[in-house]
C-alpha positions in Angstrom: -4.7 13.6 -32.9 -6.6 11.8 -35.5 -4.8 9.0 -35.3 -5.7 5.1 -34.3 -6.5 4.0 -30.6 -6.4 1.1 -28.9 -7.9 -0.1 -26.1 -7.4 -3.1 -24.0 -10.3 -3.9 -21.4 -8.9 -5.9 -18.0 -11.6 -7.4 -16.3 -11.9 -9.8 -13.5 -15.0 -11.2 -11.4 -13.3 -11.9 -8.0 -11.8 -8.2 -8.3 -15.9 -6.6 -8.9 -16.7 -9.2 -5.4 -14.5 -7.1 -3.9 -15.0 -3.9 -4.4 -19.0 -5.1 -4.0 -18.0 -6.1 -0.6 -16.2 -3.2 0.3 -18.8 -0.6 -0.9 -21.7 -3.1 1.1 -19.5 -2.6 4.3 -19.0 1.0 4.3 -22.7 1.7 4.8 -22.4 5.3 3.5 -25.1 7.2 1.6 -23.6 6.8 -1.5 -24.1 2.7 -1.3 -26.7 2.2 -3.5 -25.2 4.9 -5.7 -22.1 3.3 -5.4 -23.2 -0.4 -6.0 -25.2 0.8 -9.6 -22.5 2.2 -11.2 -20.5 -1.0 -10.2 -23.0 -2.9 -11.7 -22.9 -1.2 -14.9 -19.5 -1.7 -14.9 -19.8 -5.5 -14.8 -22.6 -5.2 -17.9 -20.3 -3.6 -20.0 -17.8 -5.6 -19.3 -19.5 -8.6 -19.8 -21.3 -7.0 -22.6 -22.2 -8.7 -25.8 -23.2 -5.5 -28.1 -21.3 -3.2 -29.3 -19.2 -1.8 -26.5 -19.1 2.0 -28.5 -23.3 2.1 -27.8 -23.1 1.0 -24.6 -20.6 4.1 -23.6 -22.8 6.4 -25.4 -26.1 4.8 -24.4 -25.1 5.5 -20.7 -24.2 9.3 -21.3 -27.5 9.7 -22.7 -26.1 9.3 -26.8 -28.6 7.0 -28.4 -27.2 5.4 -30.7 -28.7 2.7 -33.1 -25.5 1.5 -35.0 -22.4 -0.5 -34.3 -18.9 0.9 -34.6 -17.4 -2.5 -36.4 -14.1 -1.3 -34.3 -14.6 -2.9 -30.9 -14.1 -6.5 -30.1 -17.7 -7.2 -30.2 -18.2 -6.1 -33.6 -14.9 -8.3 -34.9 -16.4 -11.0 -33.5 -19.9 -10.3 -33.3 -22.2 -13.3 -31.6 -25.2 -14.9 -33.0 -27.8 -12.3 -32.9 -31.4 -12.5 -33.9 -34.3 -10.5 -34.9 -35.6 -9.1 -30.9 -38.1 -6.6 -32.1 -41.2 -9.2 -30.5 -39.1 -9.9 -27.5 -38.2 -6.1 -26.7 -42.2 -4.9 -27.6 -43.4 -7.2 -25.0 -40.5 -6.3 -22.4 -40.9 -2.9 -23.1 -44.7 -2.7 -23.2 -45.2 -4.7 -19.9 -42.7 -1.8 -18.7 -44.9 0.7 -20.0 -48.0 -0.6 -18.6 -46.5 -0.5 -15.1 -46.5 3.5 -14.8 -43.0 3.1 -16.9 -40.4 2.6 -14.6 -40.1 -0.7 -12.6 -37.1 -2.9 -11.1 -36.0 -5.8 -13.7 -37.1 -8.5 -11.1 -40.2 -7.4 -11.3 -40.3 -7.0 -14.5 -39.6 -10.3 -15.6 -42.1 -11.6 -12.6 -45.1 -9.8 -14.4 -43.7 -10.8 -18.3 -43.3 -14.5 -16.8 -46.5 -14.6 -14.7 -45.4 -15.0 -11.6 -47.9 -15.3 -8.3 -45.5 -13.4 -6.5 -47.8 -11.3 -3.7 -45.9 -7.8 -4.1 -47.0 -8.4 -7.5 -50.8 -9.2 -6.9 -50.2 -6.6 -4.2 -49.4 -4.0 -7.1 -52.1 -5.9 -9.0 -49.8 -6.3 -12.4 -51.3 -9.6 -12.9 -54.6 -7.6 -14.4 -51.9 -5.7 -16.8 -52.5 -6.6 -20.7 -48.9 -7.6 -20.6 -48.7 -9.8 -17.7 -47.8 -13.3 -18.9 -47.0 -12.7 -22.6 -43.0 -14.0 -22.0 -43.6 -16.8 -19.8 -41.9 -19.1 -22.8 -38.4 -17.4 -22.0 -36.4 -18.3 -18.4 -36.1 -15.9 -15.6 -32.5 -15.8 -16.5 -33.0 -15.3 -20.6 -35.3 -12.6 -19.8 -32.6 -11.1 -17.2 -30.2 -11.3 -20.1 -32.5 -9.4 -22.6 -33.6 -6.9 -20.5 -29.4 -5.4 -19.8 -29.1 -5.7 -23.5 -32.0 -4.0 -24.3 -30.3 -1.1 -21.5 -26.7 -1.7 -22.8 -28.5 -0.6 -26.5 -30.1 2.5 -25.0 -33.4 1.2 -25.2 -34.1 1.2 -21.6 -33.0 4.0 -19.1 -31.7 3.2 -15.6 -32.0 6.3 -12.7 -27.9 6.0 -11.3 -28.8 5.6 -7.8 -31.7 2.9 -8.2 -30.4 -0.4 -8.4 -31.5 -2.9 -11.0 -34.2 -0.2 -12.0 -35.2 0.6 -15.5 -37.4 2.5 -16.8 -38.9 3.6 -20.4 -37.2 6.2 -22.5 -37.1 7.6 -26.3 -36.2 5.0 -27.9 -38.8 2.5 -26.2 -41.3 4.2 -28.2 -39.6 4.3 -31.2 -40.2 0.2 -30.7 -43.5 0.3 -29.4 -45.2 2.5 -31.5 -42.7 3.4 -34.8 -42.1 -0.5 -35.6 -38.3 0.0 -35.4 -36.4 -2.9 -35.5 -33.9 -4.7 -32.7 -31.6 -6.8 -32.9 -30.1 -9.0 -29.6 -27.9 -11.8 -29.2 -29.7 -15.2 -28.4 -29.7 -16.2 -25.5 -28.0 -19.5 -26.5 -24.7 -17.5 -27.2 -24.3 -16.5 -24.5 -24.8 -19.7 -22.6 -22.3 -21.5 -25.2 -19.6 -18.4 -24.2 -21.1 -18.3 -20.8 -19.7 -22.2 -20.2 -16.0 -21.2 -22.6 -15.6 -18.0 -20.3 -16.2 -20.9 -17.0 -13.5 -23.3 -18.2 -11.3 -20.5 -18.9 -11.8 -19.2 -15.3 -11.5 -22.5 -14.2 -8.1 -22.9 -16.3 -6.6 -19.5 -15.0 -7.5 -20.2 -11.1 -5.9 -23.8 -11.7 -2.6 -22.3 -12.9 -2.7 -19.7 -10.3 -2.5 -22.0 -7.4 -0.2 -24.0 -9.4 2.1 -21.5 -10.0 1.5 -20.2 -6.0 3.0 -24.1 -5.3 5.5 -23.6 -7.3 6.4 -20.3 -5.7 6.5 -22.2 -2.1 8.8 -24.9 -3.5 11.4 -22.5 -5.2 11.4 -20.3 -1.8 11.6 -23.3 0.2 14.7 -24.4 -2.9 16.4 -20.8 -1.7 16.2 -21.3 2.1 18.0 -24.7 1.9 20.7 -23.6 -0.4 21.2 -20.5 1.7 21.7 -22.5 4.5 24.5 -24.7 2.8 26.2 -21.3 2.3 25.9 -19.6 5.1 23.8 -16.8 4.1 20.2 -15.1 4.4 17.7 -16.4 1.7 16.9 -12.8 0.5 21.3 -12.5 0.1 21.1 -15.6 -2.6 17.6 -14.4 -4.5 15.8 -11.6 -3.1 11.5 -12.2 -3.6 11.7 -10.4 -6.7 14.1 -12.8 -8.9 11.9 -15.6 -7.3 8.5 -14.2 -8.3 10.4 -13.5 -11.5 11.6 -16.9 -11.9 7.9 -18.4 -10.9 6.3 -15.8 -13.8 8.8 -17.0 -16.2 9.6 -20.7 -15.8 13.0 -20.7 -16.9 13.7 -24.6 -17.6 17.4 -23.6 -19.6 20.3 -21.6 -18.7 19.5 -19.2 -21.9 16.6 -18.5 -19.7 18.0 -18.3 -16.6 20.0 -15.3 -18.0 17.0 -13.5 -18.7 16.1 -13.2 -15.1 16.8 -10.3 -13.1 19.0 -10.9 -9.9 21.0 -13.9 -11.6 24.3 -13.2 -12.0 26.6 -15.5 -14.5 27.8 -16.7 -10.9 25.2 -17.5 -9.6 23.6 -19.5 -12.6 26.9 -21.5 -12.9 26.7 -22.6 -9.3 23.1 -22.8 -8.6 21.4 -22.5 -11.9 20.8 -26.4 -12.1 19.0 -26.4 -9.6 16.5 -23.7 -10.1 15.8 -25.5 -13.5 16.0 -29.0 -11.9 13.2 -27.8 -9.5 11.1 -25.7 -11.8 11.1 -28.5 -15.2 9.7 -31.2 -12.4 7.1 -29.3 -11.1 5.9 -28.0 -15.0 6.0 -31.3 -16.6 4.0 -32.9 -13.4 1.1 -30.5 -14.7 -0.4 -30.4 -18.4 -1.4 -26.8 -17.7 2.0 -25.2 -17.1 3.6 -28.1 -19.3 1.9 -25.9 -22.0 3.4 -22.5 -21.4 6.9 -24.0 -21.5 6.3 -26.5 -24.4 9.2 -24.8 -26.3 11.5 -24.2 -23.2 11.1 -28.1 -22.5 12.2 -28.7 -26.3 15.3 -26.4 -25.8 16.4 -27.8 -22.3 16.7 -31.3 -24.5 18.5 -29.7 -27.5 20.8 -28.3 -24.9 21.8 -31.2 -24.0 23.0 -32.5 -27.1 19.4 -34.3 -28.4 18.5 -33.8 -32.0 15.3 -32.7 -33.2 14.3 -36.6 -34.0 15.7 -37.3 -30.6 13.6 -34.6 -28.8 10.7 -35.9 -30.6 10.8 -39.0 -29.5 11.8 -38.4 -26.3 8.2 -35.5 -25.8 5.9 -37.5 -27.8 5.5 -34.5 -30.4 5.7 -34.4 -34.0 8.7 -33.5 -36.4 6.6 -30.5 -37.8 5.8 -29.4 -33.9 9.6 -29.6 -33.3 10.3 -28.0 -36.4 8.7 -25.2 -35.4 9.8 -24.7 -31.9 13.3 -25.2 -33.4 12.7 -22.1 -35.2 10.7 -19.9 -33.1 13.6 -20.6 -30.6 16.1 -19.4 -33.4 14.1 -16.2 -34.0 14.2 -15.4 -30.2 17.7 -15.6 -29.8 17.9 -19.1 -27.9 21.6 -20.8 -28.5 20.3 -23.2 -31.1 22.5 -24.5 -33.7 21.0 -23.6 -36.6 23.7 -24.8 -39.3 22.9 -28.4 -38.0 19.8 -28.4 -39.8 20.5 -26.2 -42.9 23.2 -26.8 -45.4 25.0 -23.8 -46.9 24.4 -25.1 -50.6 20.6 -25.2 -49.8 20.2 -21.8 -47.8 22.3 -20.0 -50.8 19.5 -21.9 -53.1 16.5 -21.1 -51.3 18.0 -17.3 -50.5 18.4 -17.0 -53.9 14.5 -17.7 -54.7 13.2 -15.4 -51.3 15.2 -12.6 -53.2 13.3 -13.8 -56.9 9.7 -14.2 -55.3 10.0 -11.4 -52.4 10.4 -12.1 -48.8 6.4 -12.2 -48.3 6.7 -15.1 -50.3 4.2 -18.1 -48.8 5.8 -20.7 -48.0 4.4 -23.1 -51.0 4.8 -21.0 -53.6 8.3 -21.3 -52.7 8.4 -24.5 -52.2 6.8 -25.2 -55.4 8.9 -23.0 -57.7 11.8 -25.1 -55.8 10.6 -27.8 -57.9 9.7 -29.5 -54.2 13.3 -30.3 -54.0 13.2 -28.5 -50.7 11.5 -29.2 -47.6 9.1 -26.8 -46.0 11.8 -27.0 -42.6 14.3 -25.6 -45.0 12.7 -23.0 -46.4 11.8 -21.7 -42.8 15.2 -21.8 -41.5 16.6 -19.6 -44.6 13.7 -17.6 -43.7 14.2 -17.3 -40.1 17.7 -16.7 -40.8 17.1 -13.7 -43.3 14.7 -12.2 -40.3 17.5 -12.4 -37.7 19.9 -10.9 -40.2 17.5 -7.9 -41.0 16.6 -7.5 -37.1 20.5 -7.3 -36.8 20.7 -4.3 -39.2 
């Protein structure tokens, strides 16, 4: 329809080991077929080239330009000049008959003594040897790049096979140019993406503990009352309340399954239960930094208080305040801003524009306002116009 797409890629490693395992198991004809186009799917996901080419490179669409769309070409990696390092690839390719499996491949570009290479006699090849100064694992990383960028070819039911195509000429005997992503990159993102695995699989058994204790919360308050668990919370408000982490009564009320009832005579100690856990781990402690802040204020803390009592600064608190305010959380927000200075500081939004920043404003206040201020009128105004 002409208009703008987007597109928001899921991806998730223990996910491909299962469907690997799965299609290994079944044994059927199609395996091997099966098990390439899996791979594929794990190179382009894990792609680090324009993910636009790499569609088109695999339906046969060579193209030699980036879209500058995707989320490779937003944040593109460090990339290099690869013309010498896809020539010798390529040409030790070429000098094998064309078509050969990546391991072996890299075997003959590294020099390895390997007998079904001497058996194949590829170390006589002009080639053999000439990338020995790149890793087995550098030159695995080149080669699916220089596939992902249509200048290799791989047959759909040959695993890990590549073989030359049109555009390997154009390299090997036209002098056109290629550019790859160093291999460095992708080790430096290679160890981000590993602590961010490790991150996510430490708050998912985190949260799985959490889910035990809340169940095990439900089974003992049930039996004060008489009831089934699943009559008090059925699995769904608990999963909800383990997804959410509702530390306040505001949130409470935002989960499904809890009546007004319900949160008045139990509500404590769902929160009770869930705040201990979260604050016992830095890693959940995190996702509910401005729940924590809230649960204090609703006690009757002010935002000096609250500081004090979290460690955090005044701007940190500052701004929780506020985001609170914007998301409808029962904060107090004339507490913190005098009616004579929000009429003041409306009265310049309206002068300057409400797209204002925040120190021209507080400049053409002649500074006589602090920045807290100025985001409380602002945060105000928003609510008001949300409102409308």
């Amino acid at each position: 329809d002409g208009l703008a797409a987007h597109a928001l890629l899921f991806y998730s490693f223990a996910d491909l080991q299962m469907l690997r395992d799965i299609i290994e198991q079944n044994e059927s004809n199609q395996s091997n077929l099966q098990l390439a186009k899996l791979e594929r799917i794990q190179q382009y996901a894990e792609s680090l080239v324009c993910r636009r080419r790499v569609l088109l490179n695999y339906f046969g669409e060579a193209r030699h330009s980036n879209c500058m769309a995707c989320d490779i070409c937003k944040n593109p990696p460090s990339s290099i000049d690869g013309t010498i390092i896809a020539q010798k690839a390529l040409s030790a390719l070429y000098r094998t008959g064309g078509k050969e499996s990546i391991n072996m491949l890299i075997n003959v570009l590294r020099g390895s003594r390997k007998n079904d290479l001497l058996d194949k006699n590829y170390h006589q090849l002009k080639s053999y040897g000439c990338g020995a100064e790149h890793g087995y694992e550098a030159w695995q990383f080149y080669l699916i790049q220089l596939r992902n960028l249509g200048y290799l070819d791989s047959p759909p039911d040959q695993k890990n096979v590549v073989e030359i195509n049109a555009s390997s000429k154009k390299v090997l005997f036209e002098g056109e140019k290629v550019e790859i992503v160093k291999f460095s990159g992708y080790l430096k993102q290679k160890e981000v993406q590993q602590q961010a695995n490790a991150s996510v699989s430490k708050t998912r058994r985190l949260l799985m503990e959490l889910s035990e204790i809340l169940r095990e919360l439900r089974r003992s308050l049930a039996n004060k009352e008489g009831i089934p668990p699943y009559k008090l919370f059925s699995d769904a408000t608990l999963q909800s309340l383990t997804d959410n982490l509702p530390v306040t009564r505001w949130e409470l009320q935002q989960i499904p399954g809890l009546s007004e009832e319900k949160i008045k005579r139990f509500g404590n100690f769902l929160t009770q239960a869930i705040q201990n856990f979260v604050t016992r781990h830095d890693v959940l402690a995190r996702k509910v930094s401005k729940s924590l802040t809230l649960s204090l204020l609703e006690k009757g803390l002010s935002l000096k208080e609250v500081a004090l009592s979290r460690q955090l600064t005044d701007i940190t608190l500052q701004n929780h305040f506020v985001d609170l305010y914007l998301a409808g959380a029962p904060v107090n927000i004339s507490d913190y801003l005098p009616l004579d200075a929000e009429v003041v500081i409306r009265e310049m939004f309206y002068k300057k524009g409400q797209q204002a920043g925040l120190k021209d404003l507080y400049e053409s206040l002649d500074e006589k306002y602090d920045y807290f201020l100025i985001k409380l009128t602002q945060a105000k105004m928003e609510r008001e116009r949300m409102r409308i």
